[in-house]
C-alpha positions as CSV (number, residue, x, y, z in Angstrom):
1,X,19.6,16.9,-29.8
2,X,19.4,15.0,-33.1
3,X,15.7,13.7,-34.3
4,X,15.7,10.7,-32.8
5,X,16.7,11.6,-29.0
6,X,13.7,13.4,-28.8
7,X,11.2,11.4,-29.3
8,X,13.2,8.4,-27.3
9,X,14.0,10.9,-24.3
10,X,9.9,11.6,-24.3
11,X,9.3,7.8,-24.7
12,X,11.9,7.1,-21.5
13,X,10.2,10.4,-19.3
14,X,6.9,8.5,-19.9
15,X,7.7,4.8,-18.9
16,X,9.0,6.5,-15.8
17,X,6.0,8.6,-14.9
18,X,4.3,5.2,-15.8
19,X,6.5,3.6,-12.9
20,X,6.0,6.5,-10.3
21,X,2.0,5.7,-11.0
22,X,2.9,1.8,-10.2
23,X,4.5,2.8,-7.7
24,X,2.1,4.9,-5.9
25,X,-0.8,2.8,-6.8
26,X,0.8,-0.1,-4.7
27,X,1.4,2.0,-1.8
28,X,-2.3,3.2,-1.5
29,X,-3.4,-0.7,-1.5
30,X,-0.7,-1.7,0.9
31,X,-2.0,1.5,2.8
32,X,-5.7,-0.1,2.8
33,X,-4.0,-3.8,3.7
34,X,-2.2,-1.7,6.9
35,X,-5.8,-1.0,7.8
36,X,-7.8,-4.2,7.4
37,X,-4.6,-5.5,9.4
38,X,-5.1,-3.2,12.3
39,X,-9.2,-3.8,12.2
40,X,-8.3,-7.2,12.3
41,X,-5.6,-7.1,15.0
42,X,-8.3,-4.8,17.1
43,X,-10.9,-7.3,17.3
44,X,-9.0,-10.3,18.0
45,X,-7.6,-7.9,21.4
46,X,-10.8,-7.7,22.1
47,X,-11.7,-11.2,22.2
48,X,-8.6,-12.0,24.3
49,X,-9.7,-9.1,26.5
50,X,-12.8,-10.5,27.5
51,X,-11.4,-14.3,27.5
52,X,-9.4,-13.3,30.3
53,X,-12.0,-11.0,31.9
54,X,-14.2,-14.5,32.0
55,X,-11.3,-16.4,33.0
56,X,-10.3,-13.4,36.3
57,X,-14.8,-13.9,37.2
């Protein structure tokens, strides 16, 4: 390996740590949006539920 390819090989190694960090990053937020989803999916059930608990009285 010449002088150059090192430091260019080092360069490339940390632009893809940099995209494995992206990467990760965006799947703990979609992780947290999977969440507020179900929270938000859970309380509308339970507004149907007792819509058609008033609508059986």
């Amino acid at each position: 390996m010449d002088d150059n390819e090192l430091p260019l090989a080092l360069e490339r190694a940390e632009r893809a740590l940099q995209r494995i960090e992206r990467m990760l990053a965006a799947r703990h937020t979609g992780a947290g949006r999977d969440d507020e989803l179900r929270a938000k999916v859970r309380e509308v059930v339970e507004e149907l539920d007792e819509l058609i608990k008033e609508a059986a009285a």
